[in-house]
C-alpha positions in Angstrom: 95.8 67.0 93.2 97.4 67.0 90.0 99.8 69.4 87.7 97.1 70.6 86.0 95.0 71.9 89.2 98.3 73.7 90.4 98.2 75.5 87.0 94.8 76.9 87.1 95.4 78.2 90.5 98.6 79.9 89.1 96.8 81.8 86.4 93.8 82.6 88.5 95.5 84.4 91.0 97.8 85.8 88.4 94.3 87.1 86.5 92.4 87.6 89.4 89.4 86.3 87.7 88.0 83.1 87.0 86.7 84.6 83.5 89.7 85.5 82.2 91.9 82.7 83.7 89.5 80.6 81.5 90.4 82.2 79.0 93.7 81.8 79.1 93.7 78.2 80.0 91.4 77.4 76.6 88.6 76.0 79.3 85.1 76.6 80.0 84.7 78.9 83.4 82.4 76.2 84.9 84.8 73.7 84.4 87.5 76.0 86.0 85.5 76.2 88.9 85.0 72.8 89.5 88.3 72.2 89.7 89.2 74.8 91.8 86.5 73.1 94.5 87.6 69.7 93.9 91.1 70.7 94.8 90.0 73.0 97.8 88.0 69.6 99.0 91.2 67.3 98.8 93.4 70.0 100.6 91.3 71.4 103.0 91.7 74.9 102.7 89.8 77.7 100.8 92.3 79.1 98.1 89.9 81.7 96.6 87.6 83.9 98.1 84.6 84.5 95.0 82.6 87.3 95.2 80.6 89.5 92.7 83.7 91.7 92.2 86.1 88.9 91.3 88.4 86.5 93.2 90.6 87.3 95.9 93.2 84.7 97.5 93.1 83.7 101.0 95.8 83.4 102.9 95.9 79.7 103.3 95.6 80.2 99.7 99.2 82.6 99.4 101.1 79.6 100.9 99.7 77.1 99.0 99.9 79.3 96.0 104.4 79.9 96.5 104.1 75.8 96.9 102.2 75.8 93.4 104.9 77.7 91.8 107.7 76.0 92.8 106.5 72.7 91.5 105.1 73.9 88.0 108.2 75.5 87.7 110.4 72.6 88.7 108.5 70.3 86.2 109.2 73.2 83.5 112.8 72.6 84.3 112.7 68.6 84.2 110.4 69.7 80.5 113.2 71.5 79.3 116.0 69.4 80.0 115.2 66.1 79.2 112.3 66.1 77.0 112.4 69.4 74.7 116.3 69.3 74.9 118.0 71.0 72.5 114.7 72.4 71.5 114.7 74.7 74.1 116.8 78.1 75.0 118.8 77.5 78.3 117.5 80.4 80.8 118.5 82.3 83.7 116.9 85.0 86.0 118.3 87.3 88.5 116.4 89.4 91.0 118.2 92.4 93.0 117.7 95.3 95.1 118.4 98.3 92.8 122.3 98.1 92.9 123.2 99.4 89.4 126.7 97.0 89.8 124.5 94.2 89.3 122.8 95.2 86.6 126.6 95.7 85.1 127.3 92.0 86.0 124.2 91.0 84.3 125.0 93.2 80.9 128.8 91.5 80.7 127.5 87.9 81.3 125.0 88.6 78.7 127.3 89.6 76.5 129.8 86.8 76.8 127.2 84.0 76.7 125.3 85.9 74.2 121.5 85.4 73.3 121.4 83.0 70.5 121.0 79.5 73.0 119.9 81.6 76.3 117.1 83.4 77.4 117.6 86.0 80.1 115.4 87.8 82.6 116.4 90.6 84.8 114.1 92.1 87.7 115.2 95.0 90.2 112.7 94.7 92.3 111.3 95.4 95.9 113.5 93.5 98.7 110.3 90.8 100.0 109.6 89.8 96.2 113.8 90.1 95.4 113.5 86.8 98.3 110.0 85.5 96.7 111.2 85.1 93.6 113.9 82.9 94.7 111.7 81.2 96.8 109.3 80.7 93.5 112.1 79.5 91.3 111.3 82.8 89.2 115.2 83.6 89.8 117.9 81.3 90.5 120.0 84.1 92.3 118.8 87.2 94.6 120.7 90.4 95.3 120.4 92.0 98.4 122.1 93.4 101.1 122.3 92.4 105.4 123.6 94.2 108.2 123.1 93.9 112.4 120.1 95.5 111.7 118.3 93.4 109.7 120.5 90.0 109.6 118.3 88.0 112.5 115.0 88.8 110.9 116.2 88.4 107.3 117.8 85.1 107.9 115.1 83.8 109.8 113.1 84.2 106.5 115.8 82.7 104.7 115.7 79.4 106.6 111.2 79.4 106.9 112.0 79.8 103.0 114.9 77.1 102.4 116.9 79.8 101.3 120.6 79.8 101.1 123.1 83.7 101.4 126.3 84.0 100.7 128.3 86.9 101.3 129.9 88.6 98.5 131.5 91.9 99.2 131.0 94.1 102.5 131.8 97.6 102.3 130.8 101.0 104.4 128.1 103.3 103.8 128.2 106.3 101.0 125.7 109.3 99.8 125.4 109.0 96.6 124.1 112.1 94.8 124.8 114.5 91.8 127.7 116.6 91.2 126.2 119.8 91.5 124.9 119.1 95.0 126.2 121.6 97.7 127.9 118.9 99.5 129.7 117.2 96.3 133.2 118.3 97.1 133.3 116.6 100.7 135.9 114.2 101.0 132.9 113.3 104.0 129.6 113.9 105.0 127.9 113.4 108.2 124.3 112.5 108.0 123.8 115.7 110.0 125.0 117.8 107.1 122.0 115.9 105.4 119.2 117.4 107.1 117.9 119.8 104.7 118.0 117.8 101.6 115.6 115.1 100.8 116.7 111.5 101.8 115.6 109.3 98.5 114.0 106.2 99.8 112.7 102.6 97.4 109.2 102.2 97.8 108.9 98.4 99.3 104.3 98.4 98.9 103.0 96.3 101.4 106.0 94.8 103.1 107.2 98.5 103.7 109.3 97.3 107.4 112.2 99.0 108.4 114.5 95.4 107.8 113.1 95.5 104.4 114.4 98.8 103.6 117.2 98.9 101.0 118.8 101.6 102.6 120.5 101.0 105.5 120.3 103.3 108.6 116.5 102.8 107.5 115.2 103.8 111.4 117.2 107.2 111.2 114.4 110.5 112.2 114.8 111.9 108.9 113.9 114.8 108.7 112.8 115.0 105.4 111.8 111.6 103.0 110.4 110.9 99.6 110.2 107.5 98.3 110.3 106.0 94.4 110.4 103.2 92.8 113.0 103.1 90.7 116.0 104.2 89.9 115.6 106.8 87.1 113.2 108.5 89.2 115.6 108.8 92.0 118.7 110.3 89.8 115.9 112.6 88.3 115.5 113.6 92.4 118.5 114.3 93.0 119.2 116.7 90.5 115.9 118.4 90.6 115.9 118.2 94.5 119.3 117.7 95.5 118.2 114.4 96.8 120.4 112.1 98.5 120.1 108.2 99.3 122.6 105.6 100.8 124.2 103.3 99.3 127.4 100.8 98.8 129.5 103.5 97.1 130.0 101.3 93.9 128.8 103.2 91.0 128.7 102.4 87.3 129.2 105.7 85.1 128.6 103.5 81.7 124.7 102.9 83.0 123.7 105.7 85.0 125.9 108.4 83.4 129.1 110.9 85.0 127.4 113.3 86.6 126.5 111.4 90.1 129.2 111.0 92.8 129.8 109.0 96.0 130.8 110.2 98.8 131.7 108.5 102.3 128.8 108.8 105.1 130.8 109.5 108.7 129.7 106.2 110.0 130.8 103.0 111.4 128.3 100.6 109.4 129.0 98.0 107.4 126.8 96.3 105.0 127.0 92.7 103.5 126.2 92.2 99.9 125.3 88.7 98.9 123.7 86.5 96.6 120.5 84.2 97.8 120.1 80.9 96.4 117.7 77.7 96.5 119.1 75.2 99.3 119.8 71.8 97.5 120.3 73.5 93.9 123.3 74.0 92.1 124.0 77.0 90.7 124.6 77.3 86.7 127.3 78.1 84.2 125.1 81.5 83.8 124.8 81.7 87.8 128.6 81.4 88.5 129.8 83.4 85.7 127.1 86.3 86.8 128.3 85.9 90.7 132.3 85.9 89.4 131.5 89.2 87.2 129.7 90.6 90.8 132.8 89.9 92.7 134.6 91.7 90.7 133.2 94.8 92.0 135.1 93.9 95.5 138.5 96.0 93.4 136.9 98.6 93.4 136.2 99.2 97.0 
């Protein structure tokens, strides 16, 4: 098995076809092939199922795939540091839930590193591929939330993945909506107040469990539900709706604008916000002064 073999299997299943992972790799298709089956030979497992409609990956092949990524991207970090050196832009990633906050902490240590010797990459994202991409080395740091709900099967994952959370801030639970809702002016609401509006919901595709929901109180009979998958599209809901969702109660006016409030849900739940990290790996200069700028949000509880 070598370096090489790990990369075609990367940008085949990142194609989905032999053809055009060819293509990308500068290689004759036969010759992609045959390395595809000379690898499948020394490990034992079929990693691609070929058909006349394309390629589709097994799910021996998944595993061996995350396994894949996480070495071709550890030698890309050995690459970088000690043999393209100074030749190279410094980079760090973050994955999160879609906590605005965090996308604040992001924009300051941006701004106070600056761009000219770091690359950055930011990705809100669904809460399975938020863990993945720590997992996958994609991100050094994940943003996500835990409570009694889902804490046991979360952190299970965690540990199967050699995954590391920290807590950052716990706070209680808020509806967060838009200023001209009926219900802005509460100094409370109770989620039975709730039941004619809309409860705003992320989308989380094929991993759609309740423990995966980013809202918490995710098993609640609501009684009426439309997911999104983003954020602009749920601010766009709640004014055109009066949509609601749940959330932390920390709000950014400078990204998202002044005309959404949050207001405390009558509850006694608390929610854990941490960070998720590789076990083993240290976190960097852009890591820690990210995570600092997040913990900041704690004064504003």
């Amino acid at each position: 098995m070598t370096l090489t073999q790990l990369r075609y299997v990367i940008a085949i299943a990142d194609t989905h076809s032999m053809n055009e992972a060819a293509r990308t790799l500068f290689i004759a298709q036969p010759s992609l092939s045959q390395a595809i089956r000379e690898l499948e030979e020394e490990i034992g497992i079929t990693v691609f199922n070929r058909s006349n409609r394309g390629v589709s990956i097994t799910p021996e092949g998944e595993e061996f795939l995350g396994y894949a990524r996480q070495v071709v991207e550890q030698y890309r970090l050995v690459e970088n540091r000690y043999i393209e050196k100074k030749n190279s832009k410094k980079r760090f990633s973050v994955s999160m839930q879609h906590y605005s906050f965090a996308v604040k902490a992001f924009v300051e240590m941006v701004k106070q590193f600056g761009m000219d010797e770091y690359e950055f990459a930011v990705h809100e994202s669904k809460t399975y591929e938020v863990i993945e991409d720590v997992k996958n080395f994609r991100s050094e740091i994940g943003i996500l939330y835990l409570n009694d709900f889902n804490r046991a099967v979360l952190s299970k994952l965690f540990q199967e993945f050699e995954l590391e959370f920290h807590d950052i801030l716990k706070c209680g639970i808020y509806v967060y909506l838009w200023k001209g809702h009926p219900l802005a002016g509460k100094e409370e609401i109770a989620l039975e107040e709730l039941e004619e509006y809309p409860c705003l919901s992320f989308e989380q595709g094929v991993n759609n469990s309740f423990y995966f929901a980013e809202e918490v109180l995710s098993t609640y009979a609501y009684k009426r539900l439309i997911k999104a998958n983003d954020r602009a599209t749920m601010l766009n809901l709640m004014v055109g709706l009066n949509g609601y969702t749940l959330c932390s109660g920390i709000i950014c006016e400078n990204l998202n604008g002044s005309d959404y409030c949050a207001i405390k849900l009558k509850s006694d739940e608390i929610m854990t916000i941490g960070y998720l990290k590789r076990k083993g790996v240290s976190i960097s200069p852009l890591g820690q002064k990210y995570l600092e700028e997040i913990r900041k949000f704690r004064e504003s509880l």
